[in-house]
N, C-alpha and C positions, 0 to 999 in steps of 0.2 A: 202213089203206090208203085212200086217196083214190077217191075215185071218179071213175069217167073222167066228162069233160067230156061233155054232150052237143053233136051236130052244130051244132047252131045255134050254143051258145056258142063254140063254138069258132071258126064265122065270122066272131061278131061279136070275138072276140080278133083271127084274123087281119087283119080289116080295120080294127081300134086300130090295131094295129101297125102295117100299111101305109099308113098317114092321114098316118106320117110326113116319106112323099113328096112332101104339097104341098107343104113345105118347099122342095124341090128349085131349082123357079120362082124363087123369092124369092132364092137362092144364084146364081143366071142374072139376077137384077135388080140383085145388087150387085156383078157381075162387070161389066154395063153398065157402073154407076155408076163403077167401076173405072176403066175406060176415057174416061169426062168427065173425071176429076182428072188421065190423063196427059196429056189436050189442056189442059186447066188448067193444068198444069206448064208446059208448055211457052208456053200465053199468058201466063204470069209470068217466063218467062226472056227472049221477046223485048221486054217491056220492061224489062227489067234491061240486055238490051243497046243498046235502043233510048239509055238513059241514059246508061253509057258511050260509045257513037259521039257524044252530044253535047260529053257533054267532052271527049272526045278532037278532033272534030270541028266540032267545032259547028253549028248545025239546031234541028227543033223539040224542046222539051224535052216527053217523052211524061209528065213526074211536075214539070212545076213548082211553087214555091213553099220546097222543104226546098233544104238542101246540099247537094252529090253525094252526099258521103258516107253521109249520114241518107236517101238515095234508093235508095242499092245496099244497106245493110241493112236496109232496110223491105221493099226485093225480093227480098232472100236469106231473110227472113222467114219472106216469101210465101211464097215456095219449098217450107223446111223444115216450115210448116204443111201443103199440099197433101201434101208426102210423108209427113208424121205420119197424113193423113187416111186415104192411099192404103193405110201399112201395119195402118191399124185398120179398115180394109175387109177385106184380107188374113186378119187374124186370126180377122173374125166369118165372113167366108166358109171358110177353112178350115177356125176350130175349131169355129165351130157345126153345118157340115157334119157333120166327125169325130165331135163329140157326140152331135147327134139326129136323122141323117140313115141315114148310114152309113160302115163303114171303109172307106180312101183305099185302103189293101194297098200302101203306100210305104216297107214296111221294109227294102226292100232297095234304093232311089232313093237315089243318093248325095246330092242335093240337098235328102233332107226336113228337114223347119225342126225342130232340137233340141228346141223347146216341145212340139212334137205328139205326142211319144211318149209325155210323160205328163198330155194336156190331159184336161181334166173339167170340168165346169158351173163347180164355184166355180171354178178358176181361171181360166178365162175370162171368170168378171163380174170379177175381181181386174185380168187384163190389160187387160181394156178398161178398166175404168174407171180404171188409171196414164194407158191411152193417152190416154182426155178429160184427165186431169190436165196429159199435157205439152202436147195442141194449146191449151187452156184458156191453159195459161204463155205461151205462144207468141203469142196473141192478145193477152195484159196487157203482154207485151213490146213488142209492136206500138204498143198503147194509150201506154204512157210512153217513147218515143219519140216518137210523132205529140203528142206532149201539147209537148214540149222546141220541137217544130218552129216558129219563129218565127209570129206573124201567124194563127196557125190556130185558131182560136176551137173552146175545150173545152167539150164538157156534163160537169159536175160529175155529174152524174145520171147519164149514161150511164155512165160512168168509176166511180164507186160500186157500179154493181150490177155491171159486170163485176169489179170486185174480189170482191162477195160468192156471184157467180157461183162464182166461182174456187173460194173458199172451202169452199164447199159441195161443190164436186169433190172436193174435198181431203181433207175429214172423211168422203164419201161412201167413196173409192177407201180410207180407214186403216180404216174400222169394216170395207168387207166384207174387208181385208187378216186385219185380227185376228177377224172370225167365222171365215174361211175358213182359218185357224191354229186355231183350237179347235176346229172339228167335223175337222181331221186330227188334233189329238193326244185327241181323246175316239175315233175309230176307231185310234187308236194301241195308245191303253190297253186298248180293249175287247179286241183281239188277243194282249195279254199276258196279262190276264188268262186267257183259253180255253185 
């Protein structure tokens, strides 16, 4: 039989435990952040349309030098990068919330996000890091179109490391895929086995 904890330890357990709550701040810092990417959003849509009223219209051109075309999807780009960013804020704000903070008690909200009901540490370095993986794509995307765009002088250099940038996302996001697949089938087995 264990022996009971004395008073003291016991405080200093409870106040481990509740140390978890700076946390909390930091989750109210990325909810800010939040809110810069939807004004962000939206100063990427008004030159998306600033560019269309040119062509349509014609005025000043807010993105010269590309084609229309190479101009509205370098801005729909934008776009989809700010909202990739926006939902990988989402994800560390609510799952890291859920994980080391505390429970949401959103089982009965029709609107909870299907991933949360079974999020845990490793899968959320797994989520986040597909999510660097797709904004990362979306940047190289960006990158070899501005590269096509007539007259616009490329750094070879820059253009390189964002390749190997990429890269490294990539290998980073498959290894913790596949640790994060072996420590569930090694808790798999251990359960069959018992």
């Amino acid at each position: 039989m264990p022996k009971p904890d004395s008073s003291a330890e016991s405080l200093l357990e409870k106040t481990i435990f509740a140390s978890r709550w700076l946390q909390a701040p930091l989750y109210l810092g990325l909810i800010a952040a939040l809110g810069v990417y939807v004004y962000q959003f939206f100063i990427e849509l008004w030159h998306i349309v600033g560019v269309v009223l040119h062509i349509t219209h014609g005025g000043p051109d807010p993105m010269a030098g590309a084609d229309p075309a190479t101009k509205i999807m370098l801005g729909v780009l934008g776009l989809i990068d700010v909202v990739m960013i926006a939902n990988l804020l989402i994800m560390v704000i609510i799952g890291g919330y859920e994980t080391f903070v505390s429970r949401l008690h959103l089982d009965d909200h029709a609107d909870q996000p299907e991933w949360l009901s079974h999020v845990n540490a490793g899968m959320l370095k797994v989520k986040l890091a597909t999510a660097l993986v797709s904004i990362s794509s979306i940047h190289l995307l960006k990158t070899f179109i501005e590269v096509r765009t007539p007259g616009l002088v490329v750094n070879n250099a820059a253009v390189m490391w964002q390749v190997i940038i990429h890269g490294v996302f990539l290998l980073s996001a498959i290894v913790l895929a596949w640790t994060d697949r072996l420590m569930l089938a090694g808790v798999k087995a251990e359960k069959e086995t018992h």
